[in-house]
N, C-alpha and C positions, 0 to 999 in steps of 0.2 A: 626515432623516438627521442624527446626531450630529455634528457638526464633530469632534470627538474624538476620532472612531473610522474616519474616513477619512485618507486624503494631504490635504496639505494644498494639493494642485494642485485640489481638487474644489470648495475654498471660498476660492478668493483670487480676488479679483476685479479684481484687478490685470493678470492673465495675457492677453496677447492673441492665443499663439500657444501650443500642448501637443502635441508632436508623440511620441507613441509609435512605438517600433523595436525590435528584436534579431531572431535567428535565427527563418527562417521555420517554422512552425508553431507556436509558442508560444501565440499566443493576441493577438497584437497588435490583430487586427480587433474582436474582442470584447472589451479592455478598452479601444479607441478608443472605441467604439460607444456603450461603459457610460457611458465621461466624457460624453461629447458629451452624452448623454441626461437623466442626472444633472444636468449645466449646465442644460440646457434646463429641466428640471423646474424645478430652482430660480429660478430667474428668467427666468419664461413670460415678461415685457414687453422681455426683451433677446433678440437674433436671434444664432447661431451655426450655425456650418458645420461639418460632418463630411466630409474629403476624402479619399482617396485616391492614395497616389501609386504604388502597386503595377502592373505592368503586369494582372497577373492578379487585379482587382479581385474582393473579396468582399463588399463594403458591404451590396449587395443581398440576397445568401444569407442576411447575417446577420442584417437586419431581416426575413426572411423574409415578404414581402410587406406586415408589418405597416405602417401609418404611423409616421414619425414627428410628433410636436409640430408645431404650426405654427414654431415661432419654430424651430427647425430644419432646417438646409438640409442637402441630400447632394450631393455630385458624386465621382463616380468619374472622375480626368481622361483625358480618350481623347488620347492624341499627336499621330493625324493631325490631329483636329479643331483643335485646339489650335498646331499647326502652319500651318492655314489661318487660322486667327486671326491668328496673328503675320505672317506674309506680309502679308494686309489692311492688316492696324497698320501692318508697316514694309517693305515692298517697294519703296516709291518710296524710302527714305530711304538704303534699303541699296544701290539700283542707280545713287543721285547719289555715294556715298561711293566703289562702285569703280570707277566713269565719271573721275571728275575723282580718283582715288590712283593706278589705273593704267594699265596700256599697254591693258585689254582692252576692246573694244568692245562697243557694244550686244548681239549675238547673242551674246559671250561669257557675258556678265555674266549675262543669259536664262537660259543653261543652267544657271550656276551654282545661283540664284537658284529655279529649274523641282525642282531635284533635292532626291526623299524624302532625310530625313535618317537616316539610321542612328543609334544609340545614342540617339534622341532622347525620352526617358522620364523620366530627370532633369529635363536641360533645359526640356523644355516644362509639365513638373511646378512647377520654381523661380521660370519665368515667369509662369503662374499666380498662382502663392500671393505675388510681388510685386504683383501686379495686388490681390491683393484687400485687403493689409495696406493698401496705396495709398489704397483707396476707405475704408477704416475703416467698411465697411458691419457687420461685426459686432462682437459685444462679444468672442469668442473665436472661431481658426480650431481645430479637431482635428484632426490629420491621421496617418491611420493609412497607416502608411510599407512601403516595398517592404523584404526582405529587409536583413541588417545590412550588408552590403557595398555595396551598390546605396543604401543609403542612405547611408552615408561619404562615396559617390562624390558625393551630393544635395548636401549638404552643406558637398563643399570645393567644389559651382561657384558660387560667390562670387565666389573668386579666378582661377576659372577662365575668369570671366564678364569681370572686368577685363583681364586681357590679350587678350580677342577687341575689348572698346571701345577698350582700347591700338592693337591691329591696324587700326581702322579711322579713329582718329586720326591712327596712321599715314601713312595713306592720305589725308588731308585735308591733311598739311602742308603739302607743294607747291603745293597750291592757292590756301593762305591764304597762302605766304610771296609765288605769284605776285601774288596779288591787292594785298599790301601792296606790294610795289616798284613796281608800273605805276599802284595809285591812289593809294597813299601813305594809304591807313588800308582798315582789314579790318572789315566790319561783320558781324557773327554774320547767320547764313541759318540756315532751318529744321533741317539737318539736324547745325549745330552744337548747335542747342536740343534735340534728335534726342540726340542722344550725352548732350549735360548731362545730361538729365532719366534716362536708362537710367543712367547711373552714380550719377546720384544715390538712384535707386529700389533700387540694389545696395548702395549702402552704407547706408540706412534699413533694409534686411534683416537685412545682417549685424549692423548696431547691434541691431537685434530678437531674432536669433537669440544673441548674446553679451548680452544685456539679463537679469540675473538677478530683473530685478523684473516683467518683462513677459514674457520664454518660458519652457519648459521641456521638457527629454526626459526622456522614462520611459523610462528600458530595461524591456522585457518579456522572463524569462527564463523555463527549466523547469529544476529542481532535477536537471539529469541532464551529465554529463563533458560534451560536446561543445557543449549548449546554454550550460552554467560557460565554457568555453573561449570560446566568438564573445562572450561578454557580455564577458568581461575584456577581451580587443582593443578593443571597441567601448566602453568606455568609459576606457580610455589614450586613443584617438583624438577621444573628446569633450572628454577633457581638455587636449587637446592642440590642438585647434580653439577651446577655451573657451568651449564650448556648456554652461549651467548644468544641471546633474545633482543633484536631490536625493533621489529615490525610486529606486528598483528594484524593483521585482515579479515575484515569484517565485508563476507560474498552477502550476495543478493538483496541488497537496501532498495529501498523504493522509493520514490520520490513522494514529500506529501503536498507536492502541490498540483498534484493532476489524481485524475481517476475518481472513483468511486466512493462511497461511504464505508464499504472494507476499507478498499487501502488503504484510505485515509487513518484508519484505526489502526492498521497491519503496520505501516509507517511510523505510527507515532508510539507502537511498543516499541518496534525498532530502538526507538530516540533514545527511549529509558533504559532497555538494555545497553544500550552504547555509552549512555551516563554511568550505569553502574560499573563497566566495564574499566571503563578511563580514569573513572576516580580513585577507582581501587587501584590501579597500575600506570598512574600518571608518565612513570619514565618512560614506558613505549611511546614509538610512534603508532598511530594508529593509520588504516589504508584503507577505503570503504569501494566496493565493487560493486557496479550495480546490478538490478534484477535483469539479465537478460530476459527476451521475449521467448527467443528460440534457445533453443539446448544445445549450449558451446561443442560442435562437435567438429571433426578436420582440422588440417594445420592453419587456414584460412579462416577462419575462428577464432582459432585459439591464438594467434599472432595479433590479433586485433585486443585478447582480452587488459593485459596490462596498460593498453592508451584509457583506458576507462579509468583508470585508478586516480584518484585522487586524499591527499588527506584529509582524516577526518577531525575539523574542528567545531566549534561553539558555530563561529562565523557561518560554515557552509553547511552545518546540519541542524537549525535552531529547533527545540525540541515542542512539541506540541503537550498540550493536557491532553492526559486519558484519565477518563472514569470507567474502571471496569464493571463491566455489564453484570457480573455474577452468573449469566446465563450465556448456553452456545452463541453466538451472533451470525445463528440463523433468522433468530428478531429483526436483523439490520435487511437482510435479503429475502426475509420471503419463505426462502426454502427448508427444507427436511434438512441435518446436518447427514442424514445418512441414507442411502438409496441401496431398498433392496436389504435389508438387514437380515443376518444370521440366523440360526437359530440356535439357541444356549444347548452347552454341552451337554451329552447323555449323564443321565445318572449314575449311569457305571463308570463314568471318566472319570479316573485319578491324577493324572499328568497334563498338565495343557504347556504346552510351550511357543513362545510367541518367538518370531524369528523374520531375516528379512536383511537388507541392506544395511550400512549403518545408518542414522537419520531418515528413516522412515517413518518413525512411532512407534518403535515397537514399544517400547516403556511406557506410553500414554496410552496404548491399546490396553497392555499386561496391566494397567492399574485400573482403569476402566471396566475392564473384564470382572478379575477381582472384588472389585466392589459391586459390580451387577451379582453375580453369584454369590457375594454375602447376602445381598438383600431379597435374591429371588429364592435360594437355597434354606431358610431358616430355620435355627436348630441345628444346619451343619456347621466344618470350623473350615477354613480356605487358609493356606501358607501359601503369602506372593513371594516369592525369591529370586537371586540376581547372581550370575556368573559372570558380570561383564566385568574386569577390573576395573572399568572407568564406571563407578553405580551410578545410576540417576535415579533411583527408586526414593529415596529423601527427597530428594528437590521438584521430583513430580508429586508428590503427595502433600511437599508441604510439609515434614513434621522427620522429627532426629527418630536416625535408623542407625543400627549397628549390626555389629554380629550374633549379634543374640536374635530370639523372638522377641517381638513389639508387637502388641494389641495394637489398632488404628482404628479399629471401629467394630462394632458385632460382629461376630463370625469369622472376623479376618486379620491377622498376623503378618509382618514382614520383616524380613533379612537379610540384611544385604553380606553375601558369604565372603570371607575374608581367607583366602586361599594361602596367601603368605601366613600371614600364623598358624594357620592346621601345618603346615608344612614346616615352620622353627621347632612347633609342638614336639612332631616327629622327632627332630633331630635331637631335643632336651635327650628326650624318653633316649635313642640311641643312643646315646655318648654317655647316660648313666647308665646303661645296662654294658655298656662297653668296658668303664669304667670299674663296676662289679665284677665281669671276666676276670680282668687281669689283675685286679687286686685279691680275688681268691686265689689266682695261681694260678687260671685258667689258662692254656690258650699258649701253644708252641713249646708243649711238654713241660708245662708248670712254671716256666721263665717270662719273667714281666720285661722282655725286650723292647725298649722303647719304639724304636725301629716300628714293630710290628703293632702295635699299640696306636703308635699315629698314624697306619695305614690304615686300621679297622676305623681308627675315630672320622676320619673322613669318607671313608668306602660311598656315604649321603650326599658327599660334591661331586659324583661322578653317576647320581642316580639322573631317571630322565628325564627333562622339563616335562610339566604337566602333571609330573605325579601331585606337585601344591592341588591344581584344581582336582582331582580325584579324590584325594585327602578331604577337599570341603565337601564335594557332594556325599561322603556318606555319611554327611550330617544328617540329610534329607532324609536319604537311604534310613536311617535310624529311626526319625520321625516316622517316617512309614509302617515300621516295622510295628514301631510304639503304639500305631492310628491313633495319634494326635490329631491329625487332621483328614481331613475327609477326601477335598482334594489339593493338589499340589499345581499350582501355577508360577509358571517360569518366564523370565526376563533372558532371552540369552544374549549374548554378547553378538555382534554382526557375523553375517554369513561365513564368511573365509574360519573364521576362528568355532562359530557353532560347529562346523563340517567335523575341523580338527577333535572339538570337544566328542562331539556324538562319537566318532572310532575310537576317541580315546581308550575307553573301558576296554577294548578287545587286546589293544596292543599294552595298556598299563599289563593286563592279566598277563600274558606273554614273559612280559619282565619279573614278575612278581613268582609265576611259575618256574622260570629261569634262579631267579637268588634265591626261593624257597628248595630249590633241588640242590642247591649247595650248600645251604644250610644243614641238609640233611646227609649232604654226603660228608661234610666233615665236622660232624655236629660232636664229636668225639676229641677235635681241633679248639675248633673255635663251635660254643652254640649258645645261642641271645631266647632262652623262649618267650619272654614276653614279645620280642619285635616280632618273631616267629609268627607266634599266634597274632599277632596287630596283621601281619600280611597275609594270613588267612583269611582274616574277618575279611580284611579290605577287598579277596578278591571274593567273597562269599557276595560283600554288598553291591562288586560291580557285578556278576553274573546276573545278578538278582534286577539292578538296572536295567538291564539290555534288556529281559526276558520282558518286563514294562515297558520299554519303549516300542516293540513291538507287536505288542498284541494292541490290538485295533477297537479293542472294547473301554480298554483303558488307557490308553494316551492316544495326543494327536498335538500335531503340530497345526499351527494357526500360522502361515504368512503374511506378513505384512511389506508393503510394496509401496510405490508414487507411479505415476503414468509418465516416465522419460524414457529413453529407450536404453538407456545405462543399467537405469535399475529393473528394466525386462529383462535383458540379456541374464543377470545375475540371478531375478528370481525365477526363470527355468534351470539356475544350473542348481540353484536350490531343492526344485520340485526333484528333478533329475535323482541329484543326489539321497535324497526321502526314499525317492523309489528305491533303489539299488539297497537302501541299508531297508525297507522293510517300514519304512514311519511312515503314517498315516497321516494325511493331507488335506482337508475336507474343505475347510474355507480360505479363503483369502478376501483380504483386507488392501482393497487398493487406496492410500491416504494421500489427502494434500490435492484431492481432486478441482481445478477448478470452477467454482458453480456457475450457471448462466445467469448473464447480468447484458449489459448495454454499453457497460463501461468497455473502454477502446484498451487499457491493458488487459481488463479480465478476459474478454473475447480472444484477442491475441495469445495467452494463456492457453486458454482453453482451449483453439484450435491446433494450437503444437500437441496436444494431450491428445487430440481426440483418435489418432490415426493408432497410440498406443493403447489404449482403452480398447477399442475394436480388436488389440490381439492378443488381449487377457482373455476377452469375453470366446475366443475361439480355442485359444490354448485349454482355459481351464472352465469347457462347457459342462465338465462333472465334476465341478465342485459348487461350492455356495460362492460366488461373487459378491462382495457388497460395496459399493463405494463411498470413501467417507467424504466429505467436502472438506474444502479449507475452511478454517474459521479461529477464531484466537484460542492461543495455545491454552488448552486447558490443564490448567496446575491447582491442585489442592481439591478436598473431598468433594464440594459441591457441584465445580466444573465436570469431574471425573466421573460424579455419579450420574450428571445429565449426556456425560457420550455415554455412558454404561446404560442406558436406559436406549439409548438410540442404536446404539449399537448389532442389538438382536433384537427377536421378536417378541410380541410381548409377553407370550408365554411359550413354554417349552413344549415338544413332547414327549411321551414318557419314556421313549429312546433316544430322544432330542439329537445332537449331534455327533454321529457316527457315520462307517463309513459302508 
């Protein structure tokens, strides 16, 4: 391999950490895969790792049983495992810190200590990858990352990490101030060296991850509006983090001097998007990889994919005029943009939730949808809503979306929920009602002990990830309650993270049943009613949740899929998973289908697809199969209302779709 003609992340020897990211479906797992492999090849006598921190791991699909190299390691991290791990490590050290910080006793501390962790997929991802920078057992880590949002979230718990060892510092003051008054000197115990060494392993990270001579992030983009949009957020936020950025790679470009009257079009949005891209972020390098025919899969593959690489300039990618059609550019070919269409939700469905890989559509479907249901539904009111931290629900529509409700068109309202604020909100409200206690006199027999005063104020750095996303859903949960709207349609975030979200509600309640019983046991101590009663409501509104998501009259999940065999593999673990929790599953939505043409790529396309098409069509022979074609990204209302139109039938029936 040319040094030359690659990034120069492939041949610095310097790097001990490359972490690849952006919007899901891009291509992340396979230009992880490519690096890692590439390394390895180059320097067989040095050992690296290929990791995963996605919940919905694809490492294995994409070496497709192949081997990799000896000096090449994989790990796809599994949570719970990884959670038993760290309990081993620090269970004793964790149940000495809030024996001797607070009022709670042995059974308490048990419970605490006993309980699954929700949102725990970052976290025990971060813990990880501290663990193994620590050992310096490799020459570089690769780590092929979960979705852009989900990965921001990675990212900031650094700092998120030091205010939980803040928390339990805390929690050791009193101990060590008792021990120095009555000995008259404080001699560090294990579980001070406990704390040192985890802070100090936090801040070695984030030296690494701000280390411009030793990490670096690749954003992984696709030359198409929404996947332009999450890259730009995503790299303001790394700039802002001061995580080093010197590459950008832009997967699957086409060339526009061959093919078709598509591609030709397909190509020359490309062009635009890659203008907007560059001029907005001139200081990257830019790296453009083209459209494979076949789906990069083996080591044998994927060792070939970085000689493709080249950079992207003015020179080598001169950009074409596009006039947009306004309409599908199924005009351009002939055909139906959708084969086989749906049929619109029953009347009695509340809940539609769209779901799927990352970069399948689900956000073009969910707006689509959306708007067919304002205009076939009239007289009702539809809320499109979005749990992904990375929203695309503005930039698909076209129009400024916040946290609030936004009218967009008759019938129909959107939101894109902002989890981190419901969850500062919380904390205000906390620390003033904290604040209240111990200024009345409240709270360790009427003594405003400071000690114990800033154990209570942070007790909220030590709650569990994910309780943020819980906190925005029962926004909805309220709308509901309010019937503001009639029905609720959902954007969710990609498969790995929707799985976590959907159990969420069972394990947040768990927690919530757990701190609300200590509330009560020493409510005589220490007792908050307002927070009280807030984690009442809150698990009133998750019960209330779950009890919707499974009944079959009123919600359903909608998958949405591509024909590669990457994204089969994952949407059976999806259906799988649907089963097991009780969610109802009726249509799927396989997008991105290639249409039949003459053209020597489209064909080529389309015969890689056809062998996985054939094993939707047997997997899910009871449900509604529809297949959407490719066709230009439809953004903005009149695009959206012409797939929403194709999409299902053109009328409902009066129990339209159920199950």
């Amino acid at each position: 391999m040319k040094q030359a003609l690659v990034p120069k992340f492939l041949h610095d020897e310097d790097l001990r950490l490359l972490l690849f990211g952006g919007k899901g479906g891009v291509g992340k797992t396979t230009c992880a895969s490519a690096a890692a492999l590439s390394l390895a090849h180059q320097r067989p006598q040095s050992p690296f790792l290929l990791v995963s921190t996605d919940p919905a791991h694809s490492l294995l699909d994409c070496f497709a049983d192949s081997a990799p190299p000896d000096n090449l390691a994989l790990c796809e991290i599994d949570p719970q495992q990884s959670l038993e791990r760290f309990r081993a490590r620090h269970q004793e050290h964790l149940r000495t810190i809030a024996l001797r910080g607070t009022f709670l006793d042995q059974s308490d501390v048990a419970q605490f200590l006993d309980l699954s962790m929700p949102g725990l997929d970052e976290t025990m991802a971060l813990l990880e990858i501290v663990a193994w920078v620590k050992q310096e057992r490799y020459a570089c880590i690769v780590v092929d990352t979960a979705p852009a949002g989900h990965t921001l979230k990675l990212l900031g718990l650094p700092a998120l990490m030091r205010r939980w060892i803040a928390a339990l510092e805390a929690m050791l003051a009193k101990y060590r101030y008792m021990a120095q008054l009555y000995r008259g000197t404080y001699r560090k115990e294990a579980v001070d060296l406990y704390l040192e060494e985890t802070l100090a392993d936090l801040k070695n990270l984030w030296t690494l991850l701000r280390s411009t001579k030793r990490c670096r992030f690749v954003p992984v983009m696709l030359a198409e509006a929404l996947s332009v949009h999450v890259t730009q957020v995503m790299l303001r936020e790394l700039e802002q983090l001061g995580l080093p950025v010197r590459e950008v790679v832009v997967n699957r470009l086409l060339s526009q001097q061959s093919g078709c009257a598509d591609c030709v079009e397909w190509a020359s949005r490309q062009m635009l998007g890659i203008k907007e891209l560059t001029q907005a972020f001139s200081k990257y390098a830019f790296w453009g990889l083209p459209l494979f025919l076949d789906e990069v899969r083996g080591t044998e593959r994927l060792l070939s994919v970085w000689e493709q690489a080249r950079p992207l300039t003015q020179a080598d990618w001169p950009l074409a005029a596009v006039t947009p059609s306004g309409e599908l550019n199924s005009a351009i070919t002939g055909h139906s943009p959708v084969s086989n269409p749906a049929p619109l939700p029953a009347n009695s469905m509340k809940l539609i939730l769209f779901a799927g890989k990352g970069g399948v559509g689900k956000t073009t479907l969910a707006c689509a949808s959306a708007l067919r249901l304002a205009q076939e539904r009239r007289g009702k009111e539809i809320l499109l809503f979005s749990i992904d931290p990375a929203h695309s629900l503005a930039a698909c529509l076209g129009c400024e979306i916040g946290a609030q409700e936004t009218r967009v068109a008759p019938g129909l309202s959107v939101i894109e929920l902002d989890a981190r604020a419901e969850y500062e909100s919380l904390k205000r409200d906390y620390a003033t009602e904290v604040t209240g206690v111990f200024g009345r006199g409240q709270g360790q027999n009427g003594a405003d002990l400071a000690f114990d005063r800033e154990v209570m104020e942070r007790m909220l750095d030590v709650a569990p990830p994910g309780l943020d996303e819980m906190l925005a859903l029962t926004r909805i949960v309220d709308l509901m309650d309010r019937k503001r709207y009639d029905y609720f349609v959902l954007d969710t975030a990609p498969t790995g993270h929707l799985l976590r979200f959907l159990e969420m509600p069972e394990l947040i309640e768990k927690w919530l049943k757990t701190f609300f019983a200590l509330f009560l046991k020493y409510r005589e101590v220490f007792w908050l009613p307002r927070i009280s009663g807030m984690m009442v409501d809150l698990s009133k509104k998750l019960k209330a949740f779950r009890r919707l998501l499974i009944d079959v009259r009123q919600a359903a999940l909608v998958a949405v899929t591509i024909p590669t065999e990457m994204a089969y593999a994952e949407t059976l673990d999806l259906l799988a998973a649907c089963q097991r929790l009780g969610l109802a599953v009726p249509i799927l939505f396989v997008n991105m289908v290639t249409p039949p043409s003459s053209c020597p790529t489209c064909s080529a396309l389309r015969r890689a697809q056809g062998s996985v098409l054939e094993r939707y069509r047997t997997k899910c022979a009871d449900r509604s199969l529809a297949l959407v074609f490719r066709q230009e990204e439809p953004r903005g209302f009149e695009r959206l209302r012409a797939l929403g139109r194709a999409l299902y039938v053109a009328s409902a029936a009066a129990d339209g779709l159920s199950t």
